[in-house]
mmCIF file as gemmi writes it, N, C-alpha and C atoms, coordinates in Angstrom:
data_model
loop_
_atom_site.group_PDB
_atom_site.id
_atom_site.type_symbol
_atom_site.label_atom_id
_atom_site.label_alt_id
_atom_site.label_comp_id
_atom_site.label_asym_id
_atom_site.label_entity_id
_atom_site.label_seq_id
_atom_site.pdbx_PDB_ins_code
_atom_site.Cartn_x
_atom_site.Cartn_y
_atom_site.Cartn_z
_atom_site.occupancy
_atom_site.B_iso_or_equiv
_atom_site.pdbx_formal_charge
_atom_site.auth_seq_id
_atom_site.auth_asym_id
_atom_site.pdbx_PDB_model_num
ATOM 1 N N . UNK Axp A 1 ? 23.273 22.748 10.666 1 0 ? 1 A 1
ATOM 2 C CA . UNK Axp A 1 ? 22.805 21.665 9.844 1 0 ? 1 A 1
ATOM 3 C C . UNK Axp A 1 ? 21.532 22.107 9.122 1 0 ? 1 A 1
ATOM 4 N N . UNK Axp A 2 ? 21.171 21.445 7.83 1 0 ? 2 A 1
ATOM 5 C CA . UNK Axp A 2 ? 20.128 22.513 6.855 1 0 ? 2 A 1
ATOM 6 C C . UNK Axp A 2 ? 19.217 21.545 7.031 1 0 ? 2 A 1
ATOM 7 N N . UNK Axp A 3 ? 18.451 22.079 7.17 1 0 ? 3 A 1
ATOM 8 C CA . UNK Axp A 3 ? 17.022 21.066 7.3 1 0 ? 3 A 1
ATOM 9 C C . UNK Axp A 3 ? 16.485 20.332 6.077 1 0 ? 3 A 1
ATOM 10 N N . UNK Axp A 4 ? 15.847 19.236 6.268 1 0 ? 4 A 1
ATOM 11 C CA . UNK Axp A 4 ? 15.455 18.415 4.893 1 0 ? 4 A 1
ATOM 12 C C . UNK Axp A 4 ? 14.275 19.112 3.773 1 0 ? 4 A 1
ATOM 13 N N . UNK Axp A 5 ? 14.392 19.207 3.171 1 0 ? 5 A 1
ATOM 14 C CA . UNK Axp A 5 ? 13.268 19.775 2.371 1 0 ? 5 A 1
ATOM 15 C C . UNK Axp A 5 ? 12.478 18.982 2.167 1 0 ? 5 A 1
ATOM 16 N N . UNK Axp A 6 ? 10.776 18.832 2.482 1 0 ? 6 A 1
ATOM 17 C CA . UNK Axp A 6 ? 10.386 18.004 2.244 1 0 ? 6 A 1
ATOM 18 C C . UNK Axp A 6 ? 9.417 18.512 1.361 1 0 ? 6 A 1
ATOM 19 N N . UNK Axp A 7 ? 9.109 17.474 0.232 1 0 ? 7 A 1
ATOM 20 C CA . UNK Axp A 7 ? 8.364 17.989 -1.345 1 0 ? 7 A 1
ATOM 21 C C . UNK Axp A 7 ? 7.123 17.361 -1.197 1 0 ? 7 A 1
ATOM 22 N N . UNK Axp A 8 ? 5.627 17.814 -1.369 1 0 ? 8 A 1
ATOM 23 C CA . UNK Axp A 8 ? 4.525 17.383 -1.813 1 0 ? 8 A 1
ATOM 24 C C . UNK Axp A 8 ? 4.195 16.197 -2.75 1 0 ? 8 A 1
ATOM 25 N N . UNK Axp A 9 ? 3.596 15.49 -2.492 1 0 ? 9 A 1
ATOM 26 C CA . UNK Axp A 9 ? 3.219 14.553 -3.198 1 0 ? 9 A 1
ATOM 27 C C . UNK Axp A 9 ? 2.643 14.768 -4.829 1 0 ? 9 A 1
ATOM 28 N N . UNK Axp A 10 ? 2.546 15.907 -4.681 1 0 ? 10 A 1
ATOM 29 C CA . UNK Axp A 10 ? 2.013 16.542 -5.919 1 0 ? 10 A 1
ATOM 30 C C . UNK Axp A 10 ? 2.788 17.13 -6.642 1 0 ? 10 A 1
ATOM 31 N N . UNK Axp A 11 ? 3.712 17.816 -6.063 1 0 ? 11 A 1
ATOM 32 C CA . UNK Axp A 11 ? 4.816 18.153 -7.018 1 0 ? 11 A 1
ATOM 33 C C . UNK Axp A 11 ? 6.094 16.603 -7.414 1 0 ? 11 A 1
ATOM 34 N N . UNK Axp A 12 ? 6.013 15.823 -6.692 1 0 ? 12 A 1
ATOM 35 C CA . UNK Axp A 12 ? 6.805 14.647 -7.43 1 0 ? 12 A 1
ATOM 36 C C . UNK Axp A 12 ? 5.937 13.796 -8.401 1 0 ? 12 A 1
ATOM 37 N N . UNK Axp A 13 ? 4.687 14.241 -8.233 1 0 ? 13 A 1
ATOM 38 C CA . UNK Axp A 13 ? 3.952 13.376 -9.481 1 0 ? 13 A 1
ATOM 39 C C . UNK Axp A 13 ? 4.161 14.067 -10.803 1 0 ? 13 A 1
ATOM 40 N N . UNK Axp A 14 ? 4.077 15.212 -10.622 1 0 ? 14 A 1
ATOM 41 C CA . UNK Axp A 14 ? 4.351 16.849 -11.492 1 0 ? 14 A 1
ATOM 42 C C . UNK Axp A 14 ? 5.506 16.103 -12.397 1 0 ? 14 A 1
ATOM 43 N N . UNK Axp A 15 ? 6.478 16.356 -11.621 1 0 ? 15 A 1
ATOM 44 C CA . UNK Axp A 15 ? 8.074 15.965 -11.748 1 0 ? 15 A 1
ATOM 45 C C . UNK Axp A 15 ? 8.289 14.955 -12.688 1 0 ? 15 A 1
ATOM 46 N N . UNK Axp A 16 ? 7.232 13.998 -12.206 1 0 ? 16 A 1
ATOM 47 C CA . UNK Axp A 16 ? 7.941 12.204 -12.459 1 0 ? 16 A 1
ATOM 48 C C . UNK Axp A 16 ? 7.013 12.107 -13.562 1 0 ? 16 A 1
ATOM 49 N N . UNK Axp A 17 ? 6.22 12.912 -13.835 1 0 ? 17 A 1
ATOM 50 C CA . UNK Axp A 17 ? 5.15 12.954 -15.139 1 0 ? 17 A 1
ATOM 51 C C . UNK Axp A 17 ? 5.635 13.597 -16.244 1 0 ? 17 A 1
ATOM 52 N N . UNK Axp A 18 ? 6.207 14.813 -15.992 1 0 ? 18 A 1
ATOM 53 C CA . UNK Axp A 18 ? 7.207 15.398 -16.96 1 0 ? 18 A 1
ATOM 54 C C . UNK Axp A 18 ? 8.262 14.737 -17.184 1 0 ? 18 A 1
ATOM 55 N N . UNK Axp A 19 ? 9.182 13.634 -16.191 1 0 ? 19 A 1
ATOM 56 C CA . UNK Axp A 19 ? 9.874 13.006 -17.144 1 0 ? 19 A 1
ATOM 57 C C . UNK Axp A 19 ? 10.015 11.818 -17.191 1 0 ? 19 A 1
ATOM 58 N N . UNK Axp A 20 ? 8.307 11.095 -17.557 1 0 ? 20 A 1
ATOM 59 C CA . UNK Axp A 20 ? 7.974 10.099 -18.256 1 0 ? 20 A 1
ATOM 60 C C . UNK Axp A 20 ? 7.586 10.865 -19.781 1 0 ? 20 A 1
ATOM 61 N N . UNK Axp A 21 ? 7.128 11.633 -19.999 1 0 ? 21 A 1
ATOM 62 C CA . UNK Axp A 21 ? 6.778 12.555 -20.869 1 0 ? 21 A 1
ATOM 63 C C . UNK Axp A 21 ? 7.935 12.777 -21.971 1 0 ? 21 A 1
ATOM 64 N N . UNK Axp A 22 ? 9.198 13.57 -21.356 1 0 ? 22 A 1
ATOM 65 C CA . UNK Axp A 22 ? 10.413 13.964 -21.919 1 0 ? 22 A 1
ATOM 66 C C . UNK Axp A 22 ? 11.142 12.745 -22.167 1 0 ? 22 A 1
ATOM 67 N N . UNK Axp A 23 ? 12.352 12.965 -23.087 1 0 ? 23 A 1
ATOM 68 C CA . UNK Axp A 23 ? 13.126 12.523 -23.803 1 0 ? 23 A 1
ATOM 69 C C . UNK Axp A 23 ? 14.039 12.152 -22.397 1 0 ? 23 A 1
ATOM 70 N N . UNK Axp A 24 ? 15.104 10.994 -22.508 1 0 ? 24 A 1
ATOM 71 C CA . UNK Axp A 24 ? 15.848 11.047 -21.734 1 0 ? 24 A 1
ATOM 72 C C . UNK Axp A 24 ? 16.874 12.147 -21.19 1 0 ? 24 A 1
ATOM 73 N N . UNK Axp A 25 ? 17.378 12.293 -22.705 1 0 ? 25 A 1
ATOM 74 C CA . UNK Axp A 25 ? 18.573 13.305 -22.505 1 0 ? 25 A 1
ATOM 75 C C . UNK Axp A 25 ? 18.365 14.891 -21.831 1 0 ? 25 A 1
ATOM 76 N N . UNK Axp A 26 ? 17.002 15.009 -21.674 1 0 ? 26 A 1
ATOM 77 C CA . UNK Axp A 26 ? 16.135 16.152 -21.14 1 0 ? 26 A 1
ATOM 78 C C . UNK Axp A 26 ? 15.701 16.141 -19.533 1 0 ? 26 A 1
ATOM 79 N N . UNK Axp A 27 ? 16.297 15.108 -19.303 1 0 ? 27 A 1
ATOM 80 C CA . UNK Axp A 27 ? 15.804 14.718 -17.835 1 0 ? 27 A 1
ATOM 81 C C . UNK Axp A 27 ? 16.861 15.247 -16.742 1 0 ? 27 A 1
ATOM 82 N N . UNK Axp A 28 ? 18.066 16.508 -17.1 1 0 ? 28 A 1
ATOM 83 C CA . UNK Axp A 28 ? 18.438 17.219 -16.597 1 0 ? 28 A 1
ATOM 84 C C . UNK Axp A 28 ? 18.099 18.28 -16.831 1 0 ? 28 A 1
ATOM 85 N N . UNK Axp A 29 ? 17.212 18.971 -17.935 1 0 ? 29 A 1
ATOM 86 C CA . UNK Axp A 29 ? 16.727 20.413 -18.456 1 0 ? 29 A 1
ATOM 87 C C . UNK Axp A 29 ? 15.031 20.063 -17.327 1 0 ? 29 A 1
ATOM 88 N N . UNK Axp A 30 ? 14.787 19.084 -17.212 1 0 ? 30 A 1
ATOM 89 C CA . UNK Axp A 30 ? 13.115 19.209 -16.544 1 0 ? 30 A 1
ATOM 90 C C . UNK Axp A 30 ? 13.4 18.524 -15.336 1 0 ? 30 A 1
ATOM 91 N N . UNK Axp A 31 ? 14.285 18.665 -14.399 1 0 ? 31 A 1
ATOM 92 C CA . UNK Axp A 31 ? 14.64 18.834 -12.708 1 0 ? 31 A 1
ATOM 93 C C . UNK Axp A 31 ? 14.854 20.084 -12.673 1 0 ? 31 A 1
ATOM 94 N N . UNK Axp A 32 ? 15.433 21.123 -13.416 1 0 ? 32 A 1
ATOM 95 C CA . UNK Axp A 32 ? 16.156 22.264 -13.182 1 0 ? 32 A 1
ATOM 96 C C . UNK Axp A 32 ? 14.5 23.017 -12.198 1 0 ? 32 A 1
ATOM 97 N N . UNK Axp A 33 ? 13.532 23.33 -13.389 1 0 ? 33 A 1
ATOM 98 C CA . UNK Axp A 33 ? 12.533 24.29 -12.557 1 0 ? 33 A 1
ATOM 99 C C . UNK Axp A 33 ? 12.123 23.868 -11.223 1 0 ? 33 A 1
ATOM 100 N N . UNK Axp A 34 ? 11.898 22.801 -10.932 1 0 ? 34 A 1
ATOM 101 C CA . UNK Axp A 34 ? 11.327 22.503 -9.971 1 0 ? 34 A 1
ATOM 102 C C . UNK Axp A 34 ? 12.462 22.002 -9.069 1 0 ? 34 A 1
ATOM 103 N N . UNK Axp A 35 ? 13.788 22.519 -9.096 1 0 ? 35 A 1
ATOM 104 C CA . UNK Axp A 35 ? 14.589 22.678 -7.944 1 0 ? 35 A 1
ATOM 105 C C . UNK Axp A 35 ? 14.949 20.712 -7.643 1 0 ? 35 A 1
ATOM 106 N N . UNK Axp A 36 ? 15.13 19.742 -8.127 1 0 ? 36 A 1
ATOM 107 C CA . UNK Axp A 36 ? 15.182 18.766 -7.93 1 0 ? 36 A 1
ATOM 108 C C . UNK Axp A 36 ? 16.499 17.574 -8.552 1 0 ? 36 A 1
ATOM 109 N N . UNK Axp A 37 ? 17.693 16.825 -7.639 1 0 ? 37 A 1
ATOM 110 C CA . UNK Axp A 37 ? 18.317 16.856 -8.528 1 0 ? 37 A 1
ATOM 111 C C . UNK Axp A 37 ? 17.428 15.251 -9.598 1 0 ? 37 A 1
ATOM 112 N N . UNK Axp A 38 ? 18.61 15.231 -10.323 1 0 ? 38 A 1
ATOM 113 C CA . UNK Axp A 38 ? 18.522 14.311 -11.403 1 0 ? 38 A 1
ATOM 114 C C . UNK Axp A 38 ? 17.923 13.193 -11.288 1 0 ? 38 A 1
ATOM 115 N N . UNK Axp A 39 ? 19.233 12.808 -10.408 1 0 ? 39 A 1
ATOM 116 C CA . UNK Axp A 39 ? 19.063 11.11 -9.595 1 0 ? 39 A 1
ATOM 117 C C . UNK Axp A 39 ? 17.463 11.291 -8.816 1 0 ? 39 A 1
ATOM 118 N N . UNK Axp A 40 ? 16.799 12.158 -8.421 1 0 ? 40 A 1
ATOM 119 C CA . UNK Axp A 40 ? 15.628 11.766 -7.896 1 0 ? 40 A 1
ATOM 120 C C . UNK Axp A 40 ? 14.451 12.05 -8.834 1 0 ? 40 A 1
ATOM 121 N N . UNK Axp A 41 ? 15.057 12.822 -9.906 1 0 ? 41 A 1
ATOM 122 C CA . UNK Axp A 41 ? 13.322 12.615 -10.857 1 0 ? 41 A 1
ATOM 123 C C . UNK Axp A 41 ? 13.549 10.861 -11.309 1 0 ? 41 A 1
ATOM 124 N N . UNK Axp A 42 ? 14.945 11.065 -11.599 1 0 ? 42 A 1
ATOM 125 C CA . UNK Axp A 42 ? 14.69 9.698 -12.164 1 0 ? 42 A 1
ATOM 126 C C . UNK Axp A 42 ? 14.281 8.62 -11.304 1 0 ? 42 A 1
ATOM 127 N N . UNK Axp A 43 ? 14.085 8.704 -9.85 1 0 ? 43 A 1
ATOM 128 C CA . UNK Axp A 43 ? 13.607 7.762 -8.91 1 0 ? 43 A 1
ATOM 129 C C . UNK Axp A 43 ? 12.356 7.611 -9.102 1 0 ? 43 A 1
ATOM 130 N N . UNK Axp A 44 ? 11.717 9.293 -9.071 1 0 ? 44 A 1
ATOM 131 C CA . UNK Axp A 44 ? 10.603 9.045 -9.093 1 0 ? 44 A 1
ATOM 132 C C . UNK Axp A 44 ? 9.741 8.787 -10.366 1 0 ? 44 A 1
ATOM 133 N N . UNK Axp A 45 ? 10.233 8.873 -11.244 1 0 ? 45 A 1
ATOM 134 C CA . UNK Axp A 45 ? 9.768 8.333 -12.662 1 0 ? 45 A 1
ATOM 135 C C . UNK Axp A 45 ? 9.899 6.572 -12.43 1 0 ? 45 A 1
ATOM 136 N N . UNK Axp A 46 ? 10.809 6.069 -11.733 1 0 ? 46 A 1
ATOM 137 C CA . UNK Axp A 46 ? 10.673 4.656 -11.526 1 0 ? 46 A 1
ATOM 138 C C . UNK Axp A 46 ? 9.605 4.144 -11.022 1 0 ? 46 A 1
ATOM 139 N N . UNK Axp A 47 ? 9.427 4.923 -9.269 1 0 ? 47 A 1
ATOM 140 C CA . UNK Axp A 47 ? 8.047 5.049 -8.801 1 0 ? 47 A 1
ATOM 141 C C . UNK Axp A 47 ? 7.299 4.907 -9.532 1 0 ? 47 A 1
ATOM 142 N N . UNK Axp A 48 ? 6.96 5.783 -10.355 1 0 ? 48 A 1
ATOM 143 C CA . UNK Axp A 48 ? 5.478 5.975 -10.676 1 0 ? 48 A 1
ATOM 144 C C . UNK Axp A 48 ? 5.388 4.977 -11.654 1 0 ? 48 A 1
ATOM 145 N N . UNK Axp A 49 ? 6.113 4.394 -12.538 1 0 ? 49 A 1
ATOM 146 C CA . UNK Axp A 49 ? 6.075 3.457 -13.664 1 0 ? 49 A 1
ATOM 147 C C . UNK Axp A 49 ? 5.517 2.207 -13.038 1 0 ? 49 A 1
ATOM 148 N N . UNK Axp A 50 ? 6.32 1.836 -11.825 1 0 ? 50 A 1
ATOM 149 C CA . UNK Axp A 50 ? 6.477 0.531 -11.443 1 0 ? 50 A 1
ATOM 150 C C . UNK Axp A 50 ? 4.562 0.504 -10.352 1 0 ? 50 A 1
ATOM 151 N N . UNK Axp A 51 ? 4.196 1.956 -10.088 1 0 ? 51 A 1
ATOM 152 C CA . UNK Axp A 51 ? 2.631 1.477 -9.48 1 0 ? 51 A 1
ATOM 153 C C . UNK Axp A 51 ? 1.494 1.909 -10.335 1 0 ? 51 A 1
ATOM 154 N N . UNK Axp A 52 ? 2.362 2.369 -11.447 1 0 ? 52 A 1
ATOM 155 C CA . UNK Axp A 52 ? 0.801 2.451 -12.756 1 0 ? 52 A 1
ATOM 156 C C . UNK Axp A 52 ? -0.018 1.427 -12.346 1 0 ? 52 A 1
ATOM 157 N N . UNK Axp A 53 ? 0.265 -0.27 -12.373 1 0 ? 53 A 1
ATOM 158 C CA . UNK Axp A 53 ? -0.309 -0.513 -12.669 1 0 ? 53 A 1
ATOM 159 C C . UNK Axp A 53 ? -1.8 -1.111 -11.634 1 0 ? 53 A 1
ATOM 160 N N . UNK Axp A 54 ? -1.204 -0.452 -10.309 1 0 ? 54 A 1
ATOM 161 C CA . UNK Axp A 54 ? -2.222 -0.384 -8.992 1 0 ? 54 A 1
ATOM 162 C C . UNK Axp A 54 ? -3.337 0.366 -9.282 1 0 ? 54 A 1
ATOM 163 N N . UNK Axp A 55 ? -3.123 1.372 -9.864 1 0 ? 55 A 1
ATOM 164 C CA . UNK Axp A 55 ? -3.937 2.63 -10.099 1 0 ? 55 A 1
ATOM 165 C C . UNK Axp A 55 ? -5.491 1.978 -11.249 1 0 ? 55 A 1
ATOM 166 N N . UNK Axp A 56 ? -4.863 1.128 -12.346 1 0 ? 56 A 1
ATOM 167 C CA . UNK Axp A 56 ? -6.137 0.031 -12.699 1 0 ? 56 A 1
ATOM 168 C C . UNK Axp A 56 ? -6.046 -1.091 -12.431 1 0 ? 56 A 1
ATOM 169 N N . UNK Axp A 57 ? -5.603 -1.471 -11.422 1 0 ? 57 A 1
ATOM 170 C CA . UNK Axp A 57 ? -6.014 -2.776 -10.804 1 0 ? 57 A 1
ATOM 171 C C . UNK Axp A 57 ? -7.76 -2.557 -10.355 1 0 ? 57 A 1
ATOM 172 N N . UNK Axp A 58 ? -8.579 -3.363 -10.572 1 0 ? 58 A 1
ATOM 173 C CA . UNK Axp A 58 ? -9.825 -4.27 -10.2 1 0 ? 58 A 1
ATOM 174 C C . UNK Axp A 58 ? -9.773 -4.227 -8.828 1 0 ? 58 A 1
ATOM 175 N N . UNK Axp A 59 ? -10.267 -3.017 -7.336 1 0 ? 59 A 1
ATOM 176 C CA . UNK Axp A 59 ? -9.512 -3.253 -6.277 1 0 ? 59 A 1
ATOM 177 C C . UNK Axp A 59 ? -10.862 -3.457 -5.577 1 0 ? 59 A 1
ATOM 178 N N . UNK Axp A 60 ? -11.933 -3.834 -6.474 1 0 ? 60 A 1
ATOM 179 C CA . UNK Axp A 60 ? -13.403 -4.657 -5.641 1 0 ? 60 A 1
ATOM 180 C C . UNK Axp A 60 ? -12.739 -6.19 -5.8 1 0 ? 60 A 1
ATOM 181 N N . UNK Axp A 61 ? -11.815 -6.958 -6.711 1 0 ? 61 A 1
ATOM 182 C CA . UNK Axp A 61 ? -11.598 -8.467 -6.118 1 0 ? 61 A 1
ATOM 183 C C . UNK Axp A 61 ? -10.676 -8.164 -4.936 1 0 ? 61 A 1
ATOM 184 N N . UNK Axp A 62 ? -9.522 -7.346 -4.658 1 0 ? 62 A 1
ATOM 185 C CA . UNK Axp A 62 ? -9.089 -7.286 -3.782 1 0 ? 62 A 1
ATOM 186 C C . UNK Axp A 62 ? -9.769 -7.569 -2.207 1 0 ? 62 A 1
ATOM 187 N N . UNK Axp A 63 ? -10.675 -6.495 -2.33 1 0 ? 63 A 1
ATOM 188 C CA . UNK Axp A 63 ? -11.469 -6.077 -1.137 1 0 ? 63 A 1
ATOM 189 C C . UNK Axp A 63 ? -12.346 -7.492 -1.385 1 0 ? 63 A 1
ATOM 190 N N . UNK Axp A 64 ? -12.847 -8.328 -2.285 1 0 ? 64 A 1
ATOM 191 C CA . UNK Axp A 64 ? -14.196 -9.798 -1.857 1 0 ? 64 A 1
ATOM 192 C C . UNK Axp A 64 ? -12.706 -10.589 -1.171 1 0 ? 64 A 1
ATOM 193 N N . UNK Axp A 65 ? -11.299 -10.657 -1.877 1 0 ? 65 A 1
ATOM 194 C CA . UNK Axp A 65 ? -10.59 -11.654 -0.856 1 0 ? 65 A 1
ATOM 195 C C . UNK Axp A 65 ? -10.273 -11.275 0.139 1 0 ? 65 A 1
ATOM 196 N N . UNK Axp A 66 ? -10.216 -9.896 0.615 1 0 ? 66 A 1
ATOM 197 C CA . UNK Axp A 66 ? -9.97 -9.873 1.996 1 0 ? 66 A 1
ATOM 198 C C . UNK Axp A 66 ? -10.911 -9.934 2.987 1 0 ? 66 A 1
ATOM 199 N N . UNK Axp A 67 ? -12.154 -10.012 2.713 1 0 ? 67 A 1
ATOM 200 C CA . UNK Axp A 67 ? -13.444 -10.448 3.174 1 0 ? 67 A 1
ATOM 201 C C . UNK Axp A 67 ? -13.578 -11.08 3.535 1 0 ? 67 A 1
ATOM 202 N N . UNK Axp A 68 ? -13.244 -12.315 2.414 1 0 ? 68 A 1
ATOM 203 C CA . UNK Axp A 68 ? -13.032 -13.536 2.378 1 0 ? 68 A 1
ATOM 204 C C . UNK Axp A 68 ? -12.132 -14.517 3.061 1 0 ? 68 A 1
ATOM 205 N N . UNK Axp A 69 ? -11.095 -14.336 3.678 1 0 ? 69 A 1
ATOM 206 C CA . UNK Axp A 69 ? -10.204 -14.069 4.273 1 0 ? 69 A 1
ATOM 207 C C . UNK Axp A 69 ? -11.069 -13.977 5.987 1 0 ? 69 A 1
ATOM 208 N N . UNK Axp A 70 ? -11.484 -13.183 6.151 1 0 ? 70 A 1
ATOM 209 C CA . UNK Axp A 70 ? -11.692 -12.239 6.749 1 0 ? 70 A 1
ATOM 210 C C . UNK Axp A 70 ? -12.966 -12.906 7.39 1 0 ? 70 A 1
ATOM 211 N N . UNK Axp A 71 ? -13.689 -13.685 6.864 1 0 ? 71 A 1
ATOM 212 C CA . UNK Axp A 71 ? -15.115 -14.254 7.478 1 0 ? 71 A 1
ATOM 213 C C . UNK Axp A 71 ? -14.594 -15.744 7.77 1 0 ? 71 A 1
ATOM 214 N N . UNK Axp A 72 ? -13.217 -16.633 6.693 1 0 ? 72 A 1
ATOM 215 C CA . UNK Axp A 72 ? -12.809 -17.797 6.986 1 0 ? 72 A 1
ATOM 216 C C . UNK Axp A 72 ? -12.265 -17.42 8.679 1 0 ? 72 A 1
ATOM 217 N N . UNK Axp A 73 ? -11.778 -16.438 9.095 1 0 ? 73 A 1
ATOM 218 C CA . UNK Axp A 73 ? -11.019 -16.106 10.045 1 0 ? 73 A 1
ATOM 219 C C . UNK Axp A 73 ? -11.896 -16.27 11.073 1 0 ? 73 A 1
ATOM 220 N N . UNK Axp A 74 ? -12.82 -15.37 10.907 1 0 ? 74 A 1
ATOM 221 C CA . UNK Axp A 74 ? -13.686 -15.321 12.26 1 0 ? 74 A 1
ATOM 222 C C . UNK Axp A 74 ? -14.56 -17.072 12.37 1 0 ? 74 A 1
ATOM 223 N N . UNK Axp A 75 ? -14.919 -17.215 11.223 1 0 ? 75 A 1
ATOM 224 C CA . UNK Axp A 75 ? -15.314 -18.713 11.329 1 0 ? 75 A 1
ATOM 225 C C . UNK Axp A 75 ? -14.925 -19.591 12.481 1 0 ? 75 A 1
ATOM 226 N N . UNK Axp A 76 ? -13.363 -19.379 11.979 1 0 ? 76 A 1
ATOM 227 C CA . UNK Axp A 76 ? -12.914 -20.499 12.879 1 0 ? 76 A 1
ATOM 228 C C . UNK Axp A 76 ? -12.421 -20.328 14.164 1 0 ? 76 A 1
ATOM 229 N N . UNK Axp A 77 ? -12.558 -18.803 14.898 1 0 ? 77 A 1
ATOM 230 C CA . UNK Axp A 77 ? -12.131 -18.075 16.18 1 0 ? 77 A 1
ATOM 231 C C . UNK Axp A 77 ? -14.1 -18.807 17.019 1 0 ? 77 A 1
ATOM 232 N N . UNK Axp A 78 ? -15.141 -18.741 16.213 1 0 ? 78 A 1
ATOM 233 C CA . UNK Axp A 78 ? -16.31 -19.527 16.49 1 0 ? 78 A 1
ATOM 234 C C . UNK Axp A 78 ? -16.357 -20.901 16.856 1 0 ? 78 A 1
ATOM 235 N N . UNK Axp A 79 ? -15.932 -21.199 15.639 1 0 ? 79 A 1
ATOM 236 C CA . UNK Axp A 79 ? -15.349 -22.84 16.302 1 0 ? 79 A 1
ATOM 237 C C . UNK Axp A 79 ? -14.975 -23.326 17.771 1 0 ? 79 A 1
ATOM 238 N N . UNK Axp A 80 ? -13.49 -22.497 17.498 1 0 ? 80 A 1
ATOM 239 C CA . UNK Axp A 80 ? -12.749 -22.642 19.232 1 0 ? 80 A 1
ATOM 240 C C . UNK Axp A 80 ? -13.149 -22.197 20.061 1 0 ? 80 A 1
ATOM 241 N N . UNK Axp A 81 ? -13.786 -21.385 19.941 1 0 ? 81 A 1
ATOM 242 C CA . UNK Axp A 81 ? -14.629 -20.952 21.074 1 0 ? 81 A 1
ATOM 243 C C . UNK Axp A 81 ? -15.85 -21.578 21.506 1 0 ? 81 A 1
ATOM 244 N N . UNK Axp A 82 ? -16.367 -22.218 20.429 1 0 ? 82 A 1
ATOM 245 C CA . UNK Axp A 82 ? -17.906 -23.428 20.931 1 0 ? 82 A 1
ATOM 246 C C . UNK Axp A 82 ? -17.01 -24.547 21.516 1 0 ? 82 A 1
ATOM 247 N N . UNK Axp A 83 ? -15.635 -24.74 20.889 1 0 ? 83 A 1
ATOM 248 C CA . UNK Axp A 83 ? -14.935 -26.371 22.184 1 0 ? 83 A 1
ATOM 249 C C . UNK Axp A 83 ? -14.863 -25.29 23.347 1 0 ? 83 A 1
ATOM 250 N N . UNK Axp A 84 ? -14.218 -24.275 23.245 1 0 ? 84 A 1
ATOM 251 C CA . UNK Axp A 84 ? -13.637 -24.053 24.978 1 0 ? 84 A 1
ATOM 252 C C . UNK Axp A 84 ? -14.953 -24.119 25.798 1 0 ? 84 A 1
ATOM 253 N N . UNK Axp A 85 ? -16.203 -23.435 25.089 1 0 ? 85 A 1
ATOM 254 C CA . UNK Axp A 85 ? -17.427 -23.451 25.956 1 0 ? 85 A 1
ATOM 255 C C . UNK Axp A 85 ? -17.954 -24.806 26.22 1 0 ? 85 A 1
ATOM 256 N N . UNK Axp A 86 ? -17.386 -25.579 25.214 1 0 ? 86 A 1
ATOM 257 C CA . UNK Axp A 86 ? -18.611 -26.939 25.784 1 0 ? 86 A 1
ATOM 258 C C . UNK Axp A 86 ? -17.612 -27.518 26.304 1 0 ? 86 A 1
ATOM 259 N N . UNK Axp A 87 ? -16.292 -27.605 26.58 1 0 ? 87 A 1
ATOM 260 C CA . UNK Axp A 87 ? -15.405 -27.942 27.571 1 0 ? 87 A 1
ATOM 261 C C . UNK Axp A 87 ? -15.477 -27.401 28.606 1 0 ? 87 A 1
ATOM 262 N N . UNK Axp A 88 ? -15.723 -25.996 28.871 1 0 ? 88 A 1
ATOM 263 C CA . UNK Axp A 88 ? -16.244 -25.531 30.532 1 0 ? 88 A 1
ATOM 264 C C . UNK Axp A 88 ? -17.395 -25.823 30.844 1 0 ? 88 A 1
ATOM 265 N N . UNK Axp A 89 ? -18.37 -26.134 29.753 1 0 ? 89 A 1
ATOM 266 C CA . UNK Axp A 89 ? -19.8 -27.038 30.623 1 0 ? 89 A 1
ATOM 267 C C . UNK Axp A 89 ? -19.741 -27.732 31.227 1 0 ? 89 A 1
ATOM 268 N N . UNK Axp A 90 ? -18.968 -28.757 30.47 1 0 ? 90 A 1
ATOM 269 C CA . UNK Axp A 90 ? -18.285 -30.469 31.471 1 0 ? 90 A 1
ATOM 270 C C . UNK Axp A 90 ? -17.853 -29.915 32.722 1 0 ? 90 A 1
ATOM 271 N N . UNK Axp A 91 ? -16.7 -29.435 32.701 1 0 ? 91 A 1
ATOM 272 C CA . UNK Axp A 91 ? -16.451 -28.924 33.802 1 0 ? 91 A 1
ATOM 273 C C . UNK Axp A 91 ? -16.583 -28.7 35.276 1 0 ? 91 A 1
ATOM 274 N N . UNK Axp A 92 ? -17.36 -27.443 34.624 1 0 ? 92 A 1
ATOM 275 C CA . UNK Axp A 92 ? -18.859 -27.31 35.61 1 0 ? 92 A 1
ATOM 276 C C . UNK Axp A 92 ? -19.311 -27.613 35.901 1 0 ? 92 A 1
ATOM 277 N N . UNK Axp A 93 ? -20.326 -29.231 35.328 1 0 ? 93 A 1
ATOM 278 C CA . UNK Axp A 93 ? -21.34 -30.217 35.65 1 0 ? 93 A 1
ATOM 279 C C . UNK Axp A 93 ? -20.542 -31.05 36.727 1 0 ? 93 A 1
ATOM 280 N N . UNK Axp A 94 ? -19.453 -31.366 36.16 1 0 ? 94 A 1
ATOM 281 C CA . UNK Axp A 94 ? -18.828 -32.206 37.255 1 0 ? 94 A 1
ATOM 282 C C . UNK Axp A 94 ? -18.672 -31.8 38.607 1 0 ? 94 A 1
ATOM 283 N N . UNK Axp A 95 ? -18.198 -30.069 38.985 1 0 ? 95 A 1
ATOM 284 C CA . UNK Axp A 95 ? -18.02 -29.386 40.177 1 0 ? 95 A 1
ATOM 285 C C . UNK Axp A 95 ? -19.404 -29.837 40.558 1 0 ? 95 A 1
ATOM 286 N N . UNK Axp A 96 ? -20.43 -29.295 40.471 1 0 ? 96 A 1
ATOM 287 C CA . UNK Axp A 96 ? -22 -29.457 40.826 1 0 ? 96 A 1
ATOM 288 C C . UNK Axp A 96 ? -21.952 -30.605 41.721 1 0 ? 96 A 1
């Protein structure tokens, strides 16, 4: 059994850049060098089209909502935790 070839991240950007670049009908002449068939430049030309637009996404609002997010969260883990404590005070006072 032949083992999987596995390709660099850098050479499928290579790949998928040359054929965003090229003409369609060329998108079997620019898999040939780089050993790759068809059906997967053209995958990865999908790839890369479809997360252009991550690459300028604004990813400081990302990071204030997950913060944000992120401090509502603990907020309210504070909360429940000041009832459970002032519910084991009672508690307690009463054992006494």
């Amino acid at each position: 059994m032949a083992k999987r070839r596995r390709i660099e991240a850098g050479v499928k950007a290579k790949v998928a850049l040359a054929a965003v670049r090229g003409r369609p009908h060329e998108r079997a002449n620019s898999s040939r060098p780089f050993g790759v068939h068809t059906t997967q430049v053209g995958q990865w030309k999908k790839r890369l089209l479809e997360g252009a637009t991550e690459l300028f996404s604004d990813g400081r609002r990302r990071d204030a909502q997950e913060q944000d997010a992120l401090v509502a969260e603990l907020y309210e883990q504070i909360g429940r935790l000041q009832m459970e404590l002032g519910w084991l005070k009672k508690k307690a006072a009463r054992l006494d």
